[in-house]
N, C-alpha and C positions, 0 to 999 in steps of 0.2 A: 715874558722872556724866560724864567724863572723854567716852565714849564718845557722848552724847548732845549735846554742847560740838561734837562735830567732824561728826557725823552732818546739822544742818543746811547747813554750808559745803560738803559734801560731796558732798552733793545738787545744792546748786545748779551746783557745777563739773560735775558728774557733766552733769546736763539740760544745759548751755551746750554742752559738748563734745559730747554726742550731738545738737545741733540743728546744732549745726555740719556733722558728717557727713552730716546729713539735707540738708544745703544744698548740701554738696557744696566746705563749706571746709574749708581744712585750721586744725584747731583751736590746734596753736602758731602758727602762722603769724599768726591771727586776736588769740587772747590776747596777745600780744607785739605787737603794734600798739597793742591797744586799752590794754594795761598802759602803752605810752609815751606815748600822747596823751591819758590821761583827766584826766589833773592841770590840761591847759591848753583842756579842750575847755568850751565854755557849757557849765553845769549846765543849762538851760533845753532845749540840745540831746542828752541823753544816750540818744536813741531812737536818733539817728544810730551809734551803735556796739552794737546790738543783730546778731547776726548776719546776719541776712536785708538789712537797711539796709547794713549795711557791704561785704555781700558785690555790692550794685547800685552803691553807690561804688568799691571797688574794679574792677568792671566799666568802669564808666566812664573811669577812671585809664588802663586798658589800654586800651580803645577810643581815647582822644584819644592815646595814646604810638603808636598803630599811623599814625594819620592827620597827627600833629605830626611 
């Protein structure tokens, strides 16, 4: 049973981390963001730290840090 308890959790880090790669983030980098901002982020806004979202924000960041 044990086995089946951690098998969904597992999964899902498992897809998060490989979508990440496929976007071309690096996935501690990404987790450890989204782990310290989720607590204070709108629940209404939680698409925004989806990878592909996050990774066009973070784009952004460094675009206006190049031009600022």
């Amino acid at each position: 049973m044990a086995a089946t308890t951690v098998a969904g959790p597992a999964a899902v880090l498992t897809s998060l981390i490989a979508t990440c790669k496929r976007l071309g983030v690096d996935p501690f980098t990404y987790l450890r963001d989204v782990f310290e901002r989720i607590s204070r982020h709108p629940q209404t806004q939680l698409a925004e730290l989806l990878p592909d979202h996050w990774k066009l924000a973070e784009q952004d960041v460094a675009c206006n840090k190049r031009e600022g």
